[in-house]
N, C-alpha and C positions, 0 to 999 in steps of 0.2 A: 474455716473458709466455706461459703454457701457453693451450693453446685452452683450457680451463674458464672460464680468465680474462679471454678474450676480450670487447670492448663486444659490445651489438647491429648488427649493420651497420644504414646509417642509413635505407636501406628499411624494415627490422625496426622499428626508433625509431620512424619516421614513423606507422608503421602501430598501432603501440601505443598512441602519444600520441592520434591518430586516433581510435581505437575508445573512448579514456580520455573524449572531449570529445564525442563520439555520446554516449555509454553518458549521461554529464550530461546531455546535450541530451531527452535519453529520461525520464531519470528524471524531471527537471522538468515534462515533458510530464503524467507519470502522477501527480505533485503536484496540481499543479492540478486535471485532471480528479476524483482522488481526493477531492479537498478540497469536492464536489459532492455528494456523498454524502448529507450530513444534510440540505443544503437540498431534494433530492428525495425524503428521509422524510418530511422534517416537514412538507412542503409537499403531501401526499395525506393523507386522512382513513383513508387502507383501512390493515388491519392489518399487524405485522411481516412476517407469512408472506404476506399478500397482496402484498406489494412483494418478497418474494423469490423468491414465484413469477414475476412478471411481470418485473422485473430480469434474472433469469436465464434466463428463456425469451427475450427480446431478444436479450440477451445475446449469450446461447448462438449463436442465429439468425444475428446480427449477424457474428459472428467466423466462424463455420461459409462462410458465404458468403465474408467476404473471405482465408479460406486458398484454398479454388476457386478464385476469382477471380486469386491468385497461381499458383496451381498445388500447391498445400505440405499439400494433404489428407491425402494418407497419409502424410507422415512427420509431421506434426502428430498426426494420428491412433492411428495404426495402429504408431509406430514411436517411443513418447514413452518408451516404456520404463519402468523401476522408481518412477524418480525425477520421472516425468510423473503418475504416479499414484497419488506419493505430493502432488505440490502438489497435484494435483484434493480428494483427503480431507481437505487438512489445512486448503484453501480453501474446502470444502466448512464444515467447523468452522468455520472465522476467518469464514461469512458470516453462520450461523446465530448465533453472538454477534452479531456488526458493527451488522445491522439493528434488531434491538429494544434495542440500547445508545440507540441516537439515541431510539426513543421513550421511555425510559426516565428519559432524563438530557438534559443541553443538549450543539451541536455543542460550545460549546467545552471542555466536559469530555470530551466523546469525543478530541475533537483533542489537549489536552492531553496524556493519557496514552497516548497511539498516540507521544507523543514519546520515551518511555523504551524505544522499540524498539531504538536505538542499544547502549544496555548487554544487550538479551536478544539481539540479534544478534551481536555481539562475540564473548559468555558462548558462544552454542553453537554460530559459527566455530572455535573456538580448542578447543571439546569435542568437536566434528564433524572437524576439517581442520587444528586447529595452526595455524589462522592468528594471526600476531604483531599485534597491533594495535599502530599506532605512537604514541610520545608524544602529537605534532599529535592524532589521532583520536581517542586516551583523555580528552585534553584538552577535545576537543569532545564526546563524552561525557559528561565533568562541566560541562559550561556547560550544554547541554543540557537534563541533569536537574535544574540549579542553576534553570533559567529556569518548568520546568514547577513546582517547590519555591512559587517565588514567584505562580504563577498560582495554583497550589492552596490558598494561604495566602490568598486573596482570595475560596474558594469553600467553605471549610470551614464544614459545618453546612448546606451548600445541595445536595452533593451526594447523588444516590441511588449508593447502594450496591450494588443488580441489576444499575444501570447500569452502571458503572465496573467491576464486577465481569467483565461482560461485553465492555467495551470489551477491558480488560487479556488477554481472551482471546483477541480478533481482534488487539491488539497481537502475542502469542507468536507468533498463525499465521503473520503476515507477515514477521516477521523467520525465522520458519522456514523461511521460502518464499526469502526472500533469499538463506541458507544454502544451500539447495539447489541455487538455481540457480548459483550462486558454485560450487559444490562440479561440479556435474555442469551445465558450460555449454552442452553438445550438448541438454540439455533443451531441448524445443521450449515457446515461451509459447502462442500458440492455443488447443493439444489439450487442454492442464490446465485451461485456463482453463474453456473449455465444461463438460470435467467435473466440476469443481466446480458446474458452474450444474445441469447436467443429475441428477447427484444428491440436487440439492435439492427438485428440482419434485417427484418423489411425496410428500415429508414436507408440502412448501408445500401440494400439491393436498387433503391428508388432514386436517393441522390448521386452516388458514384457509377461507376461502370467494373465492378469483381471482376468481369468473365472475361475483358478485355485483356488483363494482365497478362506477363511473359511467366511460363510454369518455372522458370526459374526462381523467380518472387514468390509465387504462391509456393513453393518448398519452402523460403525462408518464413513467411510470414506461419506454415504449418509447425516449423519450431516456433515461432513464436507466439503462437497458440499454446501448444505444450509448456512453454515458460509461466504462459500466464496463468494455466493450469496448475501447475506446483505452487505459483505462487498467492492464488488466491484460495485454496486448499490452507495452504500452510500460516496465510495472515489469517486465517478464520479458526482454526484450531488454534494457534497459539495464543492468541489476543484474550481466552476464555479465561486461564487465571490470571491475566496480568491487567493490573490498574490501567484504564483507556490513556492516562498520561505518560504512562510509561512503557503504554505500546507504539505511543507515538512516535514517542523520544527513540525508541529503538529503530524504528522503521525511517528516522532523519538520519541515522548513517547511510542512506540512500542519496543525500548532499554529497560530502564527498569520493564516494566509492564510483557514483555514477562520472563523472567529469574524470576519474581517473583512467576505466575504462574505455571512455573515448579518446583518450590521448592517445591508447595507443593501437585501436582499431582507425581513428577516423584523423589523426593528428594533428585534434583538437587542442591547443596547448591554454589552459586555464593563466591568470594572470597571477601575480603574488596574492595580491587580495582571496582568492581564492583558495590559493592554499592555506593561508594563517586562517579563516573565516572557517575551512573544512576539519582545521586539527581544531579550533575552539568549539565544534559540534561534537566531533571524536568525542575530546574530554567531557563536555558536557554531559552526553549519554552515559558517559564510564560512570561519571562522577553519582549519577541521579539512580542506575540500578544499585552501588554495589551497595551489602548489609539494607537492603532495602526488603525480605524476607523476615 
């Protein structure tokens, strides 16, 4: 056997497999939180921009502190390099859709189409990096899009169009953020993160009115600062060993986790279509990780 052809020594293995079931452990973390989203829009009366101001002023605050706190400022910062500053702009983009989809349209339409991130992260791995996407993943892929097919067929003639339009925007940004960190995993998640938020605030400061809000709101939208914080922390470290199609694919259990949530904060009640459409995404992503190591 030539060394090229050599296995991994089993330290090597260990350590792959390791980083494989974090990176999961991570993702799912940033599901969840993610999946928080609408019910912290729709649950303030104050405008888009006014929730994107305060969002990302938390935010920002929130994470800023806890790189200090680790120690990891300057190179979160100071050392995020090209491709730190390309997520900040193109997170910057994906929030300025993100937030006025939800007022727009229902979580579960936003959630739904955030699920065909899978096929837009794949599409510009493999334009970007040549990355092969394997059967198993193409597979879950089309179950995937096969599940959002059938939620959508239960919402046609109900959906807005700004809306979804805008969803479909912050869906690109995120799989393009997937990419990147897949591509350039020395990316730090923190320093992007902020600048994305930090970005935002003179637009938010200019078109809305922040200062107006009742401090009742600005405490909620302050948790939801801190949400957004764990969660875009936790998509940015985990997404580093896992294939951008299969960070996707994980991050579309945000389909139906998110519409269940609101049923029963906002008693939102999703239709059948929604439900059979939510369990064929479930399975899909089951199907697409496992023995995928």
């Amino acid at each position: 056997m030539t060394p090229d052809c050599e296995p991994p020594a089993p330290g090597l293995a260990r350590n792959i497999r390791s980083d494989y079931v974090t990176g999961h452990i991570l993702l799912m973390i940033s599901v969840v939180t993610y999946s928080t989203a609408g019910l912290f829009t729709k649950g303030v009366e104050a405008g888009a921009w006014e929730v994107i101001f305060w969002r990302g002023f938390f935010a920002g605050a929130f994470t800023t502190v806890w790189t200090v706190h680790r120690g990891m400022f300057r190179r979160n910062f100071f050392a995020m390099g090209a491709s730190g500053g390309a997520v900040g702009v193109i997170g910057a983009l994906g929030t300025a859709a993100f937030i006025p989809a939800f007022k727009l349209t229902t979580i579960a339409n936003v959630s739904l189409i955030y699920a065909v991130s899978p096929l837009i992260a794949a599409l510009l791995a493999w334009l970007a990096m040549g990355e092969r996407v394997s059967a198993r993943t193409m597979a879950g892929c089309v179950g995937a899009l096969l599940g959002v097919a059938v939620i959508v067929s239960g919402s046609l003639g109900q959906i807005s169009l700004n809306g979804d339009l805008l969803a479909l925007c912050m869906t690109t940004a995120m799989a393009a953020i997937m990419v990147i960190y897949r591509k350039y995993p020395e990316t730090p998640g923190p320093g992007p993160a902020v600048l994305q938020s930090v970005l935002l605030l003179p637009f938010a400061a200019l078109l809305g009115s922040p200062f107006d809000i009742a401090r009742s709101e600005a405490l909620l939208l302050a948790a939801f600062g801190l949400m957004f914080a764990i969660a875009s922390v936790t998509l940015a470290e985990g997404a580093k060993p896992i294939p951008s199609g299969q960070t996707a694919l994980l991050s579309s259990l945000e389909t139906p986790l998110a519409p269940i949530i609101a049923f029963f904060l906002f008693s939102e009640i999703p239709d059948s279509a929604t439900f059979i459409g939510g369990a064929v995404v479930i399975l899909a992503v089951l199907f697409s990780i496992r023995n995928e190591t």
